[in-house]
N, C-alpha and C positions, 0 to 999 in steps of 0.2 A: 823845780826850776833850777837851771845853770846857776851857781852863785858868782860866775867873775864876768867882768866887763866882757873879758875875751872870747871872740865866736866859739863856742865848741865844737870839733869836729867829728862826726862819727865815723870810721873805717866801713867801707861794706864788700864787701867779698861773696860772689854769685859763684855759685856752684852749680852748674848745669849740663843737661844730659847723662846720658847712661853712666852707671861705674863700672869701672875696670876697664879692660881691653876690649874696644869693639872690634879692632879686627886690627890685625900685626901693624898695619899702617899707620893706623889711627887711633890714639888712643882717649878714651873718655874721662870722666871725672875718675881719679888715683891722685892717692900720695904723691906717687913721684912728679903730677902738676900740679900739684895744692898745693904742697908742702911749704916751698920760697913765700907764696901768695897769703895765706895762713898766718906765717910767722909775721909780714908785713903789716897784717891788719891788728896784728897788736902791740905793736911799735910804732905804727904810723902817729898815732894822736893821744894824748895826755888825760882823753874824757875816757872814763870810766867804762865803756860799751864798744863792743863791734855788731856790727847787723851782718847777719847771715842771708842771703838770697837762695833758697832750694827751690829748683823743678829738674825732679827724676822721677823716672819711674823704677829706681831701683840699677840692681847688676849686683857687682860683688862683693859678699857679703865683708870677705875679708881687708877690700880696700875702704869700704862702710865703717869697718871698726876703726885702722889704721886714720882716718881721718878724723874721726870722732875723738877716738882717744887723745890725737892732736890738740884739735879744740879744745877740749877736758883742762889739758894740762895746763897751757897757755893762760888759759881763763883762769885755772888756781893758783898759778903762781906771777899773774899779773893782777890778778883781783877785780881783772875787768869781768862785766855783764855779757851775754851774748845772748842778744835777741835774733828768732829769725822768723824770715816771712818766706813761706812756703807760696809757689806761683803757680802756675797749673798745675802743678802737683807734684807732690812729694811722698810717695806712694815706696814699700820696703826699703831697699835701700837709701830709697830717697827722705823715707822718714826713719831713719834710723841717723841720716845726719841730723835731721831735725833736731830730733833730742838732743844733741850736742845742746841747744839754747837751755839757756835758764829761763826766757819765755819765748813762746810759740804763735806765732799768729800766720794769720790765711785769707784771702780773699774769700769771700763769700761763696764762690762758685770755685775755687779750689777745689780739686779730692785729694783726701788723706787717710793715711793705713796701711791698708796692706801687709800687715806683720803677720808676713808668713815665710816658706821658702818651698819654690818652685825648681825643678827642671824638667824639660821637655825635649821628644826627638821625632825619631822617625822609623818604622819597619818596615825596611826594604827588601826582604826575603823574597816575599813575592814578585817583586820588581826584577832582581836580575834574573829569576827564574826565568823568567818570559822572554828577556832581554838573553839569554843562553850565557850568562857569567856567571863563573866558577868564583866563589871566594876563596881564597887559601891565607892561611892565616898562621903563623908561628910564635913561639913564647916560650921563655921558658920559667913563667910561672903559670899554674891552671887559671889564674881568674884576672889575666894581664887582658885579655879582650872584653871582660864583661861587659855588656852595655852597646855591645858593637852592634849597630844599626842593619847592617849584614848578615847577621845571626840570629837565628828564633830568640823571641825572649825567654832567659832564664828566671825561674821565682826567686835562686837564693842570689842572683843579683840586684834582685828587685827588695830583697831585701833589707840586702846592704845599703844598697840605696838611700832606701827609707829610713836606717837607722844612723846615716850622715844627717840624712835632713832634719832628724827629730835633734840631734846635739845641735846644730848650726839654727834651729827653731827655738830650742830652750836659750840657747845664749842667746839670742834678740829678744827674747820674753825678758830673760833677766834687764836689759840695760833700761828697757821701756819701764819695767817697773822702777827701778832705782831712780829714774829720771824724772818720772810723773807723781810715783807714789799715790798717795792720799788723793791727787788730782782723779785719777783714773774712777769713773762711775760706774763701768761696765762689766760685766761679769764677763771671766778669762776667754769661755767659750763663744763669747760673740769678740772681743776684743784681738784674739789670737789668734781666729780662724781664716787668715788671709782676705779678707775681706776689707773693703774701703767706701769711704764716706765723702759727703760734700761737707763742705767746714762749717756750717753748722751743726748737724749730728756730728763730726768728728768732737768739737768744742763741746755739747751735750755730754758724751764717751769721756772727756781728760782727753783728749791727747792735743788738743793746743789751748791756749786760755785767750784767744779772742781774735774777732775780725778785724782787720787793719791792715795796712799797708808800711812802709816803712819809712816813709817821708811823713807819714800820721802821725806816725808813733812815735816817730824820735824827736819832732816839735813837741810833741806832748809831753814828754820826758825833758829836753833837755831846752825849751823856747824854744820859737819861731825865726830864733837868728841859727837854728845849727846849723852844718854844713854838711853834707853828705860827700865822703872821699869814694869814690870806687877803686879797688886794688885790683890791678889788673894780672891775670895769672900767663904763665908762659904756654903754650903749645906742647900739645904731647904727640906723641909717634915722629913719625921723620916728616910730616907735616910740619914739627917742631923746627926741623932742621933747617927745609927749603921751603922758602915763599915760593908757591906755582899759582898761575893764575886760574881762574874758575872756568870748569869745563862744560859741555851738555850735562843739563841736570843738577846743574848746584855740585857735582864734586869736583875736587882738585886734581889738578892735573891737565896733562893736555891726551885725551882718551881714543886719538886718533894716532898720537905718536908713541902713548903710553898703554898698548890694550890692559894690558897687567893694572896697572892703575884703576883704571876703568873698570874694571871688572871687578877688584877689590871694594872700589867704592859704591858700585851695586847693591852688593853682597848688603855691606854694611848698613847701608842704607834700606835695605828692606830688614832689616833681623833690629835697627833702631825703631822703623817705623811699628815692627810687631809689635816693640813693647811699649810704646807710646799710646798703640791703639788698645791697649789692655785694658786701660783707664777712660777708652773711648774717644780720646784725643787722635 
């Protein structure tokens, strides 16, 4: 229980949607819009805690660490707690902020996991054949095009590949361990293998310690007088810049005067929708 007369306040700061760069225009959860937001939620209030809000389903992996590591630091040299509540889900990247918290918790119908690392494309060889497009392609290194969608696939780029993804797999293995430790029940091979859970089997696994909400939890912790601050974060991309108003379709912009717009926000809107729907959302 709070021991002073005075309300406590908790900070909470939501983290939501994809990481990194959804598309030049728009950008999604990153450092460079967390950062101001972050630093605020452990300044804002003298109580001991901030509550974290995650729902992603991941993105990249290296704006995943830069924001963690943020958190990390914050929380050790303020001495503050960071709990968080994972919302529809918080799936690789998404639960890779998670762990930032010293505790974890999840709505019941949550999914959580996913500690893995994925990329995906497309072979289009066949397609401009048909279509009578010549690729022509210049470099002047041999393996500046690998990977090129245009191009049969190669195995020793696919190997490469593979052996990004296994370094960038072992460094998210490591944090998860360091973070859950002792918590973790599950054997590497089901815990590692990209694979995700509803928040009870995740909580079953270690990787959150309990169902709750954040107005639950922080009564519980701190009475029934806390106060919940939310910290609002600034806008990324040139979204950031200019207020436009909303066009067909939920994007910004006016997509009659703007096709450029319009079509950027398409794009992104379907390549956000894919990875939402991973998770069956």
């Amino acid at each position: 229980m709070w021991p002073f007369s005075r309300k406590p306040v908790v900070p909470v700061l939501r983290l939501s949607g994809p990481i990194g760069m959804v598309s030049p225009l728009r950008a999604g959860v990153s450092m460079s819009t967390s950062a101001e937001a972050i630093s605020q939620a452990f300044k804002a209030s003298k109580t001991p805690a901030v509550a974290l809000l995650v729902n992603s389903p991941g993105g990249s992996p290296v704006q995943s660490s830069l924001i963690f590591r943020r958190i990390r630091q914050l929380s050790n040299e303020t001495g503050k707690k960071v709990y968080v509540f994972c919302e529809d889900v918080a799936a690789s990247g998404g639960y890779y902020l998670a762990a930032a918290g010293d505790e974890i918790y999840a709505d019941a119908s949550s999914i959580v996991g996913s500690i893995g690392v994925i990329s995906a494309g497309f072979g289009l060889t066949e397609a401009i054949k048909k279509l009578g497009i010549e690729r022509r392609v210049y470099t002047s290194g041999e393996t500046k095009n690998q990977l090129d969608p245009f191009l049969p696939e190669n195995a020793e780029d696919v190997r490469r590949l593979r052996a990004v993804q296994s370094d960038v797999h072992d460094a998210f293995i490591g944090i998860i361990k360091e973070r859950r430790g002792a918590k973790l029940s599950g054997l590497d091979q089901e815990l590692f293998s990209g694979a995700f859970w509803s928040a009870p089997k995740a909580m079953e696994l270690g990787l959150i310690d309990g169902i709750s909400d954040v107005r639950t939890k922080m009564r519980e912790v701190f009475g029934d007088k806390v106060r919940l601050k939310l910290i609002s974060q600034r806008r990324g991309g040139l979204t950031g810049l200019f207020k436009r108003q909303p066009g067909v379709l939920g994007f910004e912009g006016n997509p009659i005067s703007d096709p450029n717009s319009f079509a950027d926000g398409l794009i992104s809107a379907i390549e956000v929708r894919l990875m939402w729907s991973r998770f069956g959302l």
